[in-house]
C-alpha positions as a printed NumPy array, in Angstrom:
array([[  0.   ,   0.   ,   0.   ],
       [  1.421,   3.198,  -0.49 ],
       [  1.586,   5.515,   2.228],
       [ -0.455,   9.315,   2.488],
       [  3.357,  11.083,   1.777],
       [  3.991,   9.033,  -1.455],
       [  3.282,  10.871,  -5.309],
       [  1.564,   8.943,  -7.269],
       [  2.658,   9.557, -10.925],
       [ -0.034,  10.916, -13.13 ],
       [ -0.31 ,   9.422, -16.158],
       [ -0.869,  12.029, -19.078],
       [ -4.085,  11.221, -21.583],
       [ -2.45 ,  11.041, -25.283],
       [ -4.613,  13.041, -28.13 ],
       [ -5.361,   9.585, -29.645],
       [ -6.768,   7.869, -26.238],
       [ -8.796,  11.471, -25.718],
       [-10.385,  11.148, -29.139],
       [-11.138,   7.306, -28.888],
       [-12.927,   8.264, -25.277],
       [-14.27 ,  11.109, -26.72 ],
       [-15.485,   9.092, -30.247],
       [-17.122,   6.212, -27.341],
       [-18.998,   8.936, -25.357],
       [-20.804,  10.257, -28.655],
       [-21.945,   6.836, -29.698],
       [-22.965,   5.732, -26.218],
       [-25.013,   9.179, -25.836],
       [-26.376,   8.947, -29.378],
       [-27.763,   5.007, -28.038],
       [-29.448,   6.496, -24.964],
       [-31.234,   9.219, -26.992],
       [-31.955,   6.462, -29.806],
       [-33.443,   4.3  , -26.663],
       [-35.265,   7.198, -24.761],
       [-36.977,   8.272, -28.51 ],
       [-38.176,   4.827, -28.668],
       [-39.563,   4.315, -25.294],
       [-41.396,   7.3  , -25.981],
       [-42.665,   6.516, -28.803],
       [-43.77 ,   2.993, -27.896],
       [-45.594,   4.645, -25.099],
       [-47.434,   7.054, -27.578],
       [-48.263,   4.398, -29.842],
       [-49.623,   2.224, -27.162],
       [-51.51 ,   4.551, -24.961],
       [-53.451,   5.979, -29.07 ],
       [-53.727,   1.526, -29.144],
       [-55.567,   1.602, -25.891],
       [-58.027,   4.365, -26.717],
       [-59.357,   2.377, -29.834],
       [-61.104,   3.601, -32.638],
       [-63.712,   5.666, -30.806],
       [-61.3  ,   8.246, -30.275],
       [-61.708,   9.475, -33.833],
       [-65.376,   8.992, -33.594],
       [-66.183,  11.572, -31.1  ],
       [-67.333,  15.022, -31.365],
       [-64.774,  17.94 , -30.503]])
């Protein structure tokens, strides 16, 4: 174990690693929106499913 008065050695990020983390952060954020959009969406579709056909029968 290292002690409280011992440096640790901080290891710099290289422009390539930064991009590849940067390149897996997009695609991982562009999944969740993909997957929120379509939980929505399934949502909408089944709560207009529920509500039938007489929904477009009614007066307004």
């Amino acid at each position: 174990m290292s002690g409280p008065n011992e440096i640790r050695s901080v290891e710099s990020e290289t422009p390539e690693i930064a991009a590849a983390r940067a390149r897996l952060r997009r695609r991982r954020s562009i999944a969740i929106a993909i997957g929120l959009a379509l939980f929505a969406l399934t949502f909408y579709a089944l709560t207009i499913i529920k509500m039938g056909p007489a929904l477009f029968d009614r007066t307004l």
